[in-house]
TORKOL-4160 file (C-alpha; in steps of 0.2 Angstrom, whole numbers, padded with zeros to 4 digits, m for minus):
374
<pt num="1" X="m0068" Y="m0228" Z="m0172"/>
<pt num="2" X="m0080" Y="m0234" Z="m0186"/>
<pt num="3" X="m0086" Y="m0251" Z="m0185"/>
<pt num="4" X="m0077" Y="m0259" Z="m0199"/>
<pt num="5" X="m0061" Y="m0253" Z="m0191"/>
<pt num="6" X="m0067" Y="m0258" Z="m0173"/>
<pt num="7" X="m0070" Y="m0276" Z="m0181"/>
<pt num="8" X="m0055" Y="m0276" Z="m0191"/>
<pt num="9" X="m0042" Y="m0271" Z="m0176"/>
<pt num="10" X="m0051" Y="m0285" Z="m0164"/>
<pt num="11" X="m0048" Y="m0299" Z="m0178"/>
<pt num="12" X="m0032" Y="m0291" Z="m0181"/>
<pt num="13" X="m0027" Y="m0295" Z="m0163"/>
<pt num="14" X="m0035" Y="m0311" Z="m0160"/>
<pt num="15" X="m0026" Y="m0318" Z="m0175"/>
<pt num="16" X="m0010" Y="m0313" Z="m0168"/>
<pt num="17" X="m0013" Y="m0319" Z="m0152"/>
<pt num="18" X="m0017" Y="m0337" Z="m0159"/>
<pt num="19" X="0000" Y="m0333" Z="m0171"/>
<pt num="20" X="0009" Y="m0331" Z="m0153"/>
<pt num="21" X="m0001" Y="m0344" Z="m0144"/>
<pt num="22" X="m0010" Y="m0330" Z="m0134"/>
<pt num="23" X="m0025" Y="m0329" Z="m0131"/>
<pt num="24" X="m0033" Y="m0310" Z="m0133"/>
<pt num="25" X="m0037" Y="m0299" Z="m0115"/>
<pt num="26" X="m0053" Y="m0305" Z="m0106"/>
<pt num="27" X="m0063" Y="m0297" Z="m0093"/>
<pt num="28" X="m0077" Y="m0301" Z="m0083"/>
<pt num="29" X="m0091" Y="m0289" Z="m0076"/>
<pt num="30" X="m0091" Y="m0284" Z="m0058"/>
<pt num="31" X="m0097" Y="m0274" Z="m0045"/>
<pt num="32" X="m0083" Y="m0264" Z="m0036"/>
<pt num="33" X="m0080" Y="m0247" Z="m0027"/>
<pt num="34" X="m0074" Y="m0236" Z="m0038"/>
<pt num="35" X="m0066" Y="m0219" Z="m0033"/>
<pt num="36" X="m0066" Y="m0206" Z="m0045"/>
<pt num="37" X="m0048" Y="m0195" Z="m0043"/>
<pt num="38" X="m0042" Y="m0180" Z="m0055"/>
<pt num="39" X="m0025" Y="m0176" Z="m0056"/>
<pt num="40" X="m0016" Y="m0158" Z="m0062"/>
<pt num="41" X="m0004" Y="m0149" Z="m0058"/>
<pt num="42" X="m0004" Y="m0136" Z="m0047"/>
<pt num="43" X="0003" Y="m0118" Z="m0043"/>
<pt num="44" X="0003" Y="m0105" Z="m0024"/>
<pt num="45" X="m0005" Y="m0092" Z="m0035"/>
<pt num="46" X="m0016" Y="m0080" Z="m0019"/>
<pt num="47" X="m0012" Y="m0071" Z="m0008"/>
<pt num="48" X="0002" Y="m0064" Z="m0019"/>
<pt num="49" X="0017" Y="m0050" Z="m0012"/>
<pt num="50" X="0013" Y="m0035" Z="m0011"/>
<pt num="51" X="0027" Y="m0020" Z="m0012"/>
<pt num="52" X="0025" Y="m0007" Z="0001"/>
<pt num="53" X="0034" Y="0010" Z="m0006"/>
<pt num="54" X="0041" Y="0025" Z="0000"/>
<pt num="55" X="0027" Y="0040" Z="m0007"/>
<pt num="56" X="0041" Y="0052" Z="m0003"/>
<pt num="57" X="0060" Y="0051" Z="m0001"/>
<pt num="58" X="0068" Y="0051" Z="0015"/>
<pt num="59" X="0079" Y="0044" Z="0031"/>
<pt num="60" X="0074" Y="0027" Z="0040"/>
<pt num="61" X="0070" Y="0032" Z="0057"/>
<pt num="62" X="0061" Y="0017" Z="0066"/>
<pt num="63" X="0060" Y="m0001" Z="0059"/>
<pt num="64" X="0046" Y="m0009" Z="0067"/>
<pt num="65" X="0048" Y="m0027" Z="0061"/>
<pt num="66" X="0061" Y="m0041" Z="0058"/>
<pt num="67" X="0061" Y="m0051" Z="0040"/>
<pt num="68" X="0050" Y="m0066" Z="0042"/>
<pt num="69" X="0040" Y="m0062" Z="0056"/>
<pt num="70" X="0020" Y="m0059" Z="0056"/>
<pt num="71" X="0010" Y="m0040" Z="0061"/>
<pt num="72" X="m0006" Y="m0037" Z="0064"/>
<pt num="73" X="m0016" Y="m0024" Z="0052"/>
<pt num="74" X="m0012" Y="m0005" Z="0055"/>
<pt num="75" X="0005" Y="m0010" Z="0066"/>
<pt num="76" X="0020" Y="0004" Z="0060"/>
<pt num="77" X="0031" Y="m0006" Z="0048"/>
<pt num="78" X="0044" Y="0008" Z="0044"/>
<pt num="79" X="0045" Y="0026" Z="0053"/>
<pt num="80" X="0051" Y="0039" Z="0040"/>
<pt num="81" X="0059" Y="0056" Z="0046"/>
<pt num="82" X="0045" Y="0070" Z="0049"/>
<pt num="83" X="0050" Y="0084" Z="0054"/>
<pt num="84" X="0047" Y="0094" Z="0038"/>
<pt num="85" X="0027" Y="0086" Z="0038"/>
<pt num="86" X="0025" Y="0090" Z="0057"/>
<pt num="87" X="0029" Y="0108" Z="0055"/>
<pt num="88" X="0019" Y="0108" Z="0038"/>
<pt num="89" X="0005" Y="0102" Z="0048"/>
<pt num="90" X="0006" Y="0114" Z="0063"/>
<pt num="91" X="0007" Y="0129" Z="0050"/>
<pt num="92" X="m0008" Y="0122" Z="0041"/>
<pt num="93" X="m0021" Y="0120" Z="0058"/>
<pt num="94" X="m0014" Y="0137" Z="0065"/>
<pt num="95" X="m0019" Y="0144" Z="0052"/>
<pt num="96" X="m0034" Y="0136" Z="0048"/>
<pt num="97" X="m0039" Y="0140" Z="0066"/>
<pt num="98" X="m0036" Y="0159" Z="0062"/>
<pt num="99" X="m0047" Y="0155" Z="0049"/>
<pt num="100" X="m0062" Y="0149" Z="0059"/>
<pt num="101" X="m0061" Y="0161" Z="0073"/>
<pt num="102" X="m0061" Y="0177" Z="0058"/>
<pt num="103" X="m0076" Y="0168" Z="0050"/>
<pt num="104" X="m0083" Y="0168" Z="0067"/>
<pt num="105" X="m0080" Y="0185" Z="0071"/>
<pt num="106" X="m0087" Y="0190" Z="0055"/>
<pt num="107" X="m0102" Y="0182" Z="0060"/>
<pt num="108" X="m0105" Y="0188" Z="0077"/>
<pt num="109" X="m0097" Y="0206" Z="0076"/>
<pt num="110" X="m0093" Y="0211" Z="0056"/>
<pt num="111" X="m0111" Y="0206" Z="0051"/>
<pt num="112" X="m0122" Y="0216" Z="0068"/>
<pt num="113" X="m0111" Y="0230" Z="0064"/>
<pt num="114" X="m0116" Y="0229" Z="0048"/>
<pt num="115" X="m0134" Y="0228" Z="0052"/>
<pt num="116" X="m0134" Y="0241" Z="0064"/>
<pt num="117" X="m0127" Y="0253" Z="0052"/>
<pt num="118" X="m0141" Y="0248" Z="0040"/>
<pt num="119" X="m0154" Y="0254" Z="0054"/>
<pt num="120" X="m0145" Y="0270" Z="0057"/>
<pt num="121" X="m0143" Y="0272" Z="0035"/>
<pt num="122" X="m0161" Y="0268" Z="0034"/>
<pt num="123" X="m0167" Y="0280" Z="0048"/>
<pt num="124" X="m0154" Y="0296" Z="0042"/>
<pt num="125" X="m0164" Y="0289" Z="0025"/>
<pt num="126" X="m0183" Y="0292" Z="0031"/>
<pt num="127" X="m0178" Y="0309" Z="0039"/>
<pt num="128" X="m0171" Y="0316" Z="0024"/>
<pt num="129" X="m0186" Y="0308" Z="0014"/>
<pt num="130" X="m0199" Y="0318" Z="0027"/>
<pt num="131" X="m0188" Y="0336" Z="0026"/>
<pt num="132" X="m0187" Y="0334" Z="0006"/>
<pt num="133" X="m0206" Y="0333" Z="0006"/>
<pt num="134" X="m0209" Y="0345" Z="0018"/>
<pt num="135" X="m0195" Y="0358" Z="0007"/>
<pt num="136" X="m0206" Y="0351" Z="m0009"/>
<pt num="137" X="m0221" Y="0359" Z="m0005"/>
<pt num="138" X="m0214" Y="0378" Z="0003"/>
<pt num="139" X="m0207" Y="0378" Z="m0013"/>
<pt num="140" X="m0221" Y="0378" Z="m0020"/>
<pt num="141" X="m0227" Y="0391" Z="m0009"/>
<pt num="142" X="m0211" Y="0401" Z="m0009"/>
<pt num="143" X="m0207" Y="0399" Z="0007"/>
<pt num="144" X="m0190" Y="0394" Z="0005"/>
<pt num="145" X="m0176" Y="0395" Z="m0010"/>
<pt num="146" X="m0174" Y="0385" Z="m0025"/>
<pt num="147" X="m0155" Y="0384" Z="m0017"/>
<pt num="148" X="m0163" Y="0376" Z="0001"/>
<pt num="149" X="m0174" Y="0364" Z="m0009"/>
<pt num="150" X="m0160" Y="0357" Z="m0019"/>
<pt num="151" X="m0151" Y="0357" Z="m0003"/>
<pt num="152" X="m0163" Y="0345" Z="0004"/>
<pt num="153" X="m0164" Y="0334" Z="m0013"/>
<pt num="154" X="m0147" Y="0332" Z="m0010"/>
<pt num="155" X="m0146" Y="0326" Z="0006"/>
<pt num="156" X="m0161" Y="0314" Z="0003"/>
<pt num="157" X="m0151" Y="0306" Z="m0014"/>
<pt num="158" X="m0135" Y="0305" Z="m0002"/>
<pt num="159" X="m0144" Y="0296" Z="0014"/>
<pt num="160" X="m0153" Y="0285" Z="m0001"/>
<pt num="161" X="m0138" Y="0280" Z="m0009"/>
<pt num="162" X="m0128" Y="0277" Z="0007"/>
<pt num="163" X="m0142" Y="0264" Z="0013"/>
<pt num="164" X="m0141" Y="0256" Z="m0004"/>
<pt num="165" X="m0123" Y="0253" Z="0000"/>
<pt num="166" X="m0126" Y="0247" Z="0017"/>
<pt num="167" X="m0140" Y="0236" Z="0012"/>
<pt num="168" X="m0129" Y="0228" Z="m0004"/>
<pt num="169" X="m0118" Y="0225" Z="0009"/>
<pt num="170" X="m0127" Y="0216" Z="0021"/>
<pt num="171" X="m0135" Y="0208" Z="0007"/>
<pt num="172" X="m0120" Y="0200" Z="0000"/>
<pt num="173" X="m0111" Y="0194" Z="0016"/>
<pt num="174" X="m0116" Y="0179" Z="0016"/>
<pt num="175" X="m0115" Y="0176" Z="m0004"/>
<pt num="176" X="m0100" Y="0184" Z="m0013"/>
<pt num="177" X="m0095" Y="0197" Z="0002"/>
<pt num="178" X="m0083" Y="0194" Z="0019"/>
<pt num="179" X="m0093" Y="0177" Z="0025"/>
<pt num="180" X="m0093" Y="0171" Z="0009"/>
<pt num="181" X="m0072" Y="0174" Z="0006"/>
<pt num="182" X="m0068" Y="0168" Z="0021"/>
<pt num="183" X="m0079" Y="0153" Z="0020"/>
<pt num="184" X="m0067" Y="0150" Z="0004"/>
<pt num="185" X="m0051" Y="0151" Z="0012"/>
<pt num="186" X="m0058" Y="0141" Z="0025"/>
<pt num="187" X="m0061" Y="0127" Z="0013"/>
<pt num="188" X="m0045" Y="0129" Z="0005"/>
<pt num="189" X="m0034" Y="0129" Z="0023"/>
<pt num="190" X="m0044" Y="0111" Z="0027"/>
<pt num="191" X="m0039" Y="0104" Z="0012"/>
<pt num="192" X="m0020" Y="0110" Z="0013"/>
<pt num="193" X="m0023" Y="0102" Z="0031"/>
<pt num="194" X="m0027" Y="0084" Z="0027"/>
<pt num="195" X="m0013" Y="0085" Z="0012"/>
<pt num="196" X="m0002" Y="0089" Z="0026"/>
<pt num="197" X="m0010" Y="0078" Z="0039"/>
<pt num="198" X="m0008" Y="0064" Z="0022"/>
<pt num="199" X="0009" Y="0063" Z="0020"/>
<pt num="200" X="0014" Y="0064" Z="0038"/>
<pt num="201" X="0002" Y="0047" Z="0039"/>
<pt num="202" X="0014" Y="0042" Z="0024"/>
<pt num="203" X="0029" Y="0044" Z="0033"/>
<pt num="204" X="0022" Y="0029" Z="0044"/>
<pt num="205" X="0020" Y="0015" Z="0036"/>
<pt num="206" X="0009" Y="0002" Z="0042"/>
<pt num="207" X="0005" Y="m0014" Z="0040"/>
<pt num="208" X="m0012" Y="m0013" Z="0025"/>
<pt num="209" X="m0016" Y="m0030" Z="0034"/>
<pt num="210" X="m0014" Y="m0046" Z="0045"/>
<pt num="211" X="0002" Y="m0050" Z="0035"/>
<pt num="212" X="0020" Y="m0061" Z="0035"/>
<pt num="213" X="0034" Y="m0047" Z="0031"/>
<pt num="214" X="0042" Y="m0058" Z="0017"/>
<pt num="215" X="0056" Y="m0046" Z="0012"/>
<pt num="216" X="0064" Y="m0029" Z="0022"/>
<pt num="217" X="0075" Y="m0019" Z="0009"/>
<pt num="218" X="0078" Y="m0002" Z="0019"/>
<pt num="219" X="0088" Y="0000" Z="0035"/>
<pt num="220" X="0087" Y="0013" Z="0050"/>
<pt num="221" X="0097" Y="0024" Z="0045"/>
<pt num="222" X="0099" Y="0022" Z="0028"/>
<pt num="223" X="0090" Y="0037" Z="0018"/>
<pt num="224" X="0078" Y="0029" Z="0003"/>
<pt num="225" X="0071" Y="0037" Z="m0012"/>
<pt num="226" X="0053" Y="0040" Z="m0020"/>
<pt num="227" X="0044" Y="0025" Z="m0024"/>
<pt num="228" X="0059" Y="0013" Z="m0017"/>
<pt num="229" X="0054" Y="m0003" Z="m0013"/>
<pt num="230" X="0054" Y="m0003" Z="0006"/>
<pt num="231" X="0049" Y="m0021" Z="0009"/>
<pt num="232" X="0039" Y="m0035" Z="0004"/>
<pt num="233" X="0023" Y="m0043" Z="0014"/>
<pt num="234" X="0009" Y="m0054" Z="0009"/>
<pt num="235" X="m0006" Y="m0055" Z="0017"/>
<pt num="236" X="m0009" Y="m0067" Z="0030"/>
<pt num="237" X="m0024" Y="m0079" Z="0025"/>
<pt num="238" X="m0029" Y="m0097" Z="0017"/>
<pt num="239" X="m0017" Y="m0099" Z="0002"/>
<pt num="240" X="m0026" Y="m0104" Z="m0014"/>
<pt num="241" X="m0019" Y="m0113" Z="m0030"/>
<pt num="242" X="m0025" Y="m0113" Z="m0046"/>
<pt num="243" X="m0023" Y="m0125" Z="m0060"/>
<pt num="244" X="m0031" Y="m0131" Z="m0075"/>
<pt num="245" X="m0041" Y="m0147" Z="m0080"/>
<pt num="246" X="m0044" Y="m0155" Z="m0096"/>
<pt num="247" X="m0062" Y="m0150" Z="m0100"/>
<pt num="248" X="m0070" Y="m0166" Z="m0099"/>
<pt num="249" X="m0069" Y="m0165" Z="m0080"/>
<pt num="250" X="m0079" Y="m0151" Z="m0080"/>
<pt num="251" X="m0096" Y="m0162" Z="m0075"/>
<pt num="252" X="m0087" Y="m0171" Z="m0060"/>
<pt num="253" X="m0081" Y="m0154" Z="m0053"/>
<pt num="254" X="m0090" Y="m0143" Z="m0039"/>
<pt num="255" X="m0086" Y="m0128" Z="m0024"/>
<pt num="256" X="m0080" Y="m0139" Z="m0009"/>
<pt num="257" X="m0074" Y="m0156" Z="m0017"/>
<pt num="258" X="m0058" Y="m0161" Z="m0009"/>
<pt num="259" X="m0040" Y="m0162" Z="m0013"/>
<pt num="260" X="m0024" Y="m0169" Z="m0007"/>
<pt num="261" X="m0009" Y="m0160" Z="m0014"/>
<pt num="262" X="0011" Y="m0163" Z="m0014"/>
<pt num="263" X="0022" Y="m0150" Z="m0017"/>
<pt num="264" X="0037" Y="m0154" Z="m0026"/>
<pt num="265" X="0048" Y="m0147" Z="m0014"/>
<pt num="266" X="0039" Y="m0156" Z="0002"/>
<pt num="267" X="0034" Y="m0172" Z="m0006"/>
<pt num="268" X="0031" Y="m0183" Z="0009"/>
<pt num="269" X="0019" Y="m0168" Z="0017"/>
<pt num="270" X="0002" Y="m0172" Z="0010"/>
<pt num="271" X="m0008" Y="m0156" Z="0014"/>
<pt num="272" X="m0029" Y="m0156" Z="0012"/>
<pt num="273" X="m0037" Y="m0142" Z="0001"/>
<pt num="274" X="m0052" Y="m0140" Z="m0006"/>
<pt num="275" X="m0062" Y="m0131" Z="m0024"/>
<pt num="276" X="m0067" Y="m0116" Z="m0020"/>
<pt num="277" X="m0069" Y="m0110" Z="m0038"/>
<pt num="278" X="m0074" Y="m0116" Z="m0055"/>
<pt num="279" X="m0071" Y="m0110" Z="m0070"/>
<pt num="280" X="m0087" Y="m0100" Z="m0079"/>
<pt num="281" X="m0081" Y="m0104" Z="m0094"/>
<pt num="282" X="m0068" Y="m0116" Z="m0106"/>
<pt num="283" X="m0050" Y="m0111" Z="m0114"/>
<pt num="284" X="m0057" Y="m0116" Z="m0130"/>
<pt num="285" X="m0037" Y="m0116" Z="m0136"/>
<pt num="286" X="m0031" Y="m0128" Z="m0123"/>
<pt num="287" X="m0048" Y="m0137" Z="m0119"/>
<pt num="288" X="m0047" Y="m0134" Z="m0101"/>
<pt num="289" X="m0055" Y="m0126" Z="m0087"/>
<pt num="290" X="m0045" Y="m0117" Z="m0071"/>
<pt num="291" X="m0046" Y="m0121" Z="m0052"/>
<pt num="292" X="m0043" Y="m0114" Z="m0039"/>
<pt num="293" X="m0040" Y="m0126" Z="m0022"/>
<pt num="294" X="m0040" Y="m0116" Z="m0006"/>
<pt num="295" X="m0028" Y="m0125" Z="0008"/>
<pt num="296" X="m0038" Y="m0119" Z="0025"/>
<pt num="297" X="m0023" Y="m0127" Z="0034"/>
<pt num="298" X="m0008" Y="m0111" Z="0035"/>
<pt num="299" X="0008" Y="m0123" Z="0033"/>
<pt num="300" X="0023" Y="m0115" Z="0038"/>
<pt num="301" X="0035" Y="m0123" Z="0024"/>
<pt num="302" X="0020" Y="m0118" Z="0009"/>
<pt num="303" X="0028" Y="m0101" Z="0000"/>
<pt num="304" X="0019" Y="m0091" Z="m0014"/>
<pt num="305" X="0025" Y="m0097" Z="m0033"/>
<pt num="306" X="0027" Y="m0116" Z="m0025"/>
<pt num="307" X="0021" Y="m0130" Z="m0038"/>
<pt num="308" X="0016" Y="m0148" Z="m0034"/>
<pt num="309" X="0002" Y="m0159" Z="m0039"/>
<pt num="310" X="m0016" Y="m0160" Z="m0034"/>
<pt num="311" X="m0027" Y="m0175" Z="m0033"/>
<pt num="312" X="m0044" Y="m0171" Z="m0033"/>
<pt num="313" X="m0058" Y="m0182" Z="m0026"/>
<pt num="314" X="m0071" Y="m0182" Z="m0038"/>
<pt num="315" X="m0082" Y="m0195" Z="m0034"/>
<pt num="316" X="m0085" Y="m0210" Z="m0025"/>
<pt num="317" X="m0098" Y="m0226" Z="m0032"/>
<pt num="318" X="m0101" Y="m0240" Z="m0024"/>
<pt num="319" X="m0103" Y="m0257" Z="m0031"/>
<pt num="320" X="m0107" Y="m0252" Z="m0047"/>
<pt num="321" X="m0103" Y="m0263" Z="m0063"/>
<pt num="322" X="m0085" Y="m0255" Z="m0067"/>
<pt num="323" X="m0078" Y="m0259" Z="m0086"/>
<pt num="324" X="m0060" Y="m0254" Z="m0088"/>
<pt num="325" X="m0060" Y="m0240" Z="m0103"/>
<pt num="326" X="m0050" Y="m0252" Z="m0116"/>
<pt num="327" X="m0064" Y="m0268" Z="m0117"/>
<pt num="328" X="m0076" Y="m0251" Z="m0123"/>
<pt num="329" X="m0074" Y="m0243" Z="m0141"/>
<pt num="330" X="m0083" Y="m0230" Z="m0148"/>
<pt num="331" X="m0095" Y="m0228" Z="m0166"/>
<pt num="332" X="m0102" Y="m0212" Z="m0168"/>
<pt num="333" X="m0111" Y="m0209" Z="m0152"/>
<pt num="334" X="m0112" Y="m0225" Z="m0147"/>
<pt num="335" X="m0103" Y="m0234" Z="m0137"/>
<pt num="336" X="m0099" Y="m0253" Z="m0142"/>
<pt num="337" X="m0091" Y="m0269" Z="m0133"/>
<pt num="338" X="m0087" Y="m0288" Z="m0137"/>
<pt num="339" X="m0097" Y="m0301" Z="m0129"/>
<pt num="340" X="m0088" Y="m0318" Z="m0128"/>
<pt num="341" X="m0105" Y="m0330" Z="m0128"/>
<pt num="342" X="m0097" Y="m0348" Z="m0126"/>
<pt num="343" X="m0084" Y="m0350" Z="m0142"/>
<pt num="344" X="m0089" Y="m0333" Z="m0152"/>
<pt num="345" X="m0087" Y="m0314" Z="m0150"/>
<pt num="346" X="m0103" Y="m0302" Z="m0151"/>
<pt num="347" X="m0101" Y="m0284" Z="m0155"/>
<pt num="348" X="m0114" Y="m0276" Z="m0142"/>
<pt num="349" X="m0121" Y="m0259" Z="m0142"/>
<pt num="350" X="m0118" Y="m0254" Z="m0122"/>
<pt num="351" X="m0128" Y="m0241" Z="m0111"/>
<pt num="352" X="m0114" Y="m0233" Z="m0100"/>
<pt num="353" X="m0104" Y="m0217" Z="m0093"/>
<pt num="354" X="m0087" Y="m0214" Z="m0090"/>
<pt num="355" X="m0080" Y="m0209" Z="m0077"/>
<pt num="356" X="m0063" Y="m0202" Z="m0079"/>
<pt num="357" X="m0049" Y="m0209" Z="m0093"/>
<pt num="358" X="m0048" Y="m0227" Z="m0083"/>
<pt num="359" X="m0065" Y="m0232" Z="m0083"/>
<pt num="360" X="m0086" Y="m0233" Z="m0087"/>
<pt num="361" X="m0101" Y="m0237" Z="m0077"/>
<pt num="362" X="m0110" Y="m0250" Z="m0085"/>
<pt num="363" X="m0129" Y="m0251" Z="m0086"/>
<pt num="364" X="m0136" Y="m0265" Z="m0096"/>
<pt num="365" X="m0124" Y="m0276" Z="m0095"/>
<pt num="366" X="m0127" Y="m0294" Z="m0083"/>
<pt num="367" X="m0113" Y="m0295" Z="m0069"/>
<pt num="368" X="m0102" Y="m0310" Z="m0074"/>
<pt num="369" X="m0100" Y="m0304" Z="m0090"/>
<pt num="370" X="m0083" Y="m0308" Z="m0103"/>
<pt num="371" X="m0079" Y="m0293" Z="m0112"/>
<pt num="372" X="m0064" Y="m0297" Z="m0124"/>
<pt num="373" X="m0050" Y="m0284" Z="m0126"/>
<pt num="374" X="m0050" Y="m0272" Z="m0139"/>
C-alpha cells in the first residue's frame, strides 16, 4: 500500500469513527506465546489399489482369501486351473533332461570315439606315408611298376584325406559340430522350461506384498478371461496424504513437523501425522507447494481417496512481541505501523516477521506499545 494511501485510509476511518462516536481499533504491545498452525486440505493419496489380473484365461479353482481380510506377501490369493501348464512343464524338463544326458554322452563316448579314430587315421596315415616313400625310390630304381607306385600314392592321399576328416571332426565338436548343436538345443529346452515353469507360477496368484484384499471380483468356479480383473489389494503400510500450501509457507515447513488431521467422514477422530516430504520446487500457476503427511498410526476406519483437513504445527514462539497482521501495513518493502504517542498518531517504520496470515514478530518495538488500527 503506498504511503499516501496508507495515510489516507487511517484518516479516512478515524474521521468516521469520530462521525459515529467510535473511537478507531487500538492495540497494545505484548509478549505472548504464539503458535504457528497451517491449514489445507487434505487427500489419502499412497498406498493406492493395485489390480491383480488374470495373465491367462481360465477356471477359479481355489480362493485363498475373503474380501476385507489382510495376507502376508507371497500367500496364494487365487488358484487357477493347471492342468494344461503341469503337463507343458513335465514335457519341457523330460526333455530337457534327454537333452543333458545326450550332451553328456557326446562328451564322454561320441567325443573318445572320435579321438580314438583320430589315432588309428593318423597311424593308417604315417604307414601309408613310410610305404609311399619306400615305393618312391624303387621307382626310381625300377624295382617296382609305375601301376604299384601309384597304388601306393593312392592309398597314402586316401589315409591323408580320411585323417583330415577325422581331425575337422574333432576339431569342430566343441564349436559348430555334435557338442556345439546340442549345447544349442539345450539352451533352447531351458528356456521353454522357465516359460512353462512362468505360467504355471501364473496360475497362482500370490499376494505381491503384505496387503488388505480391498476388492475380490472372481469366484471358485466361475471361469475368467485374459487380463480380467481378479481382485483388488492395497499394500499394507503407513498411509500418506498429500496436499498443497500456498507458497508462502514454504519457510516454516520441514520432514517431521507434526500434523493433526480430520477426515470429513470421521470428524470427531483426530489422527496425528507427520511431513515426510516437501516440495523441490513451486506450482508457479497456483503458488503452492505439495505435501505429503504420513499417518504412522494404521486406523482402521482411514480408506484410500478419503479427504479431510490438516492442521499443521509449524512453529511455537514463546513470549515474543506478537502484533496482529491488521495494525501492520505495507510500503514497498517496508513494513509501516501507527504509534498513538499521547493525543497523536505517528507513522513508524517497523522491524518484523510474519508468521502466518494472523500475525508479526515484532522487533524494535517497546512492550506496552498502542498501535492504532489500520
Amino acid at each position: 500500500m503506498k504511503q499516501p494511501a496508507f495515510l489516507a485510509l487511517l484518516l479516512s476511518a478515524c474521521i468516521l469513527a469520530s462521525g459515529c462516536g467510535k473511537k478507531a481499533e487500538e492495540y497494545t504491545v505484548k509478549k505472548m506465546d504464539l503458535d504457528y498452525n497451517i491449514l489445507a486440505n487434505c487427500t489419502v493419496a499412497y498406498p493406492d489399489p493395485y489390480d491383480i489380473t488374470a495373465a491367462s484365461a481360465g477356471e477359479v479353482k481355489t480362493l485363498g482369501v475373503e474380501e476385507g481380510g489382510t495376507v502376508k506377501k507371497g500367500a496364494l490369493l487365487i488358484g487357477l486351473d493347471d492342468f494344461n501348464e503341469q503337463q507343458a512343464l513335465s514335457i519341457s524338463k523330460a526333455n530337457l533332461n534327454d537333452a543333458e544326458i545326450h550332451l553328456k554322452n557326446a562328451k564322454e563316448e561320441d567325443l573318445p570315439a572320435l579321438q580314438e579314430q583320430l589315432n588309428s587315421d593318423k597311424i593308417a596315415l604315417d604307414d601309408a606315408k613310410k610305404n609311399f616313400d619306400r615305393s618312391t625310390e624303387l621307382a626310381k630304381s625300377e624295382t617296382i611298376t609305375k601301376a604299384e607306385l601309384e597304388q601306393a600314392d593312392n592309398k597314402f592321399k586316401t589315409a591323408d584325406s580320411k585323417y583330415k576328416q577325422t581331425k575337422l571332426r574333432v576339431d569342430s565338436f566343441a564349436k559348430t559340430g555334435q557338442e556345439a548343436s546340442l549345447k544349442n538345443q539345450l539352451a533352447l529346452l531351458k528356456a521353454k522350461v522357465e516359460i512353462d515353469n512362468k505360467n504355471l507360477e501364473d496360475r497362482h496368484i500370490t499376494a505381491p506384498y503384505d496387503c488388505l484384499v480391498k476388492k475380490i471380483n472372481a469366484r471358485a468356479g466361475e471361469k475368467v478371461k485374459a487380463g480380467a480383473v481378479l481382485m483388488t489389494v492395497i499394500e499394507k503400510k503407513d498411509w500418506v496424504l498429500e496436499t498443497d500450501v500456498d507458497q508462502k509457507e514454504l519457510p516454516y515447513l520441514k520432514l517431521g513437523l507434526k500434523a493433526d488431521i480430520l477426515f470429513d467422514a470421521y470428524p470427531s477422530e483426530k489422527v496425528k501425522a507427520e511431513i515426510n516430504f516437501v516440495c523441490a520446487s513451486i506450482d508457479t500457476a497456483k503458488g503452492t507447494c505439495n505435501l505429503k503427511l504420513v499417518i504412522r498410526d494404521r486406523k482402521p476406519f482411514i480408506k484410500h481417496g478419503m479427504t479431510g483437513s490438516a492442521e499443521i504445527h509449524a512453529g511455537s514462539f514463546k513470549q515474543v512481541l506478537a502484533v496482529p497482521s491488521r495494525f501492520v501495513g505495507v510500503e514497498g518493502r517496508e513494513l509501516l505501523c501507527f504509534i498513538k504517542e499521547k493525543e497523536s498518531v505517528k507513522k513508524t517504520s517497523i522491524s518484523a516477521r510474519q508468521v502466518g496470515e494472523k500475525y508479526y514478530i515484532a522487533e524494535n518495538i517497546p512492550e506496552g506499545t498502542t498501535l492504532v488500527g489500520k
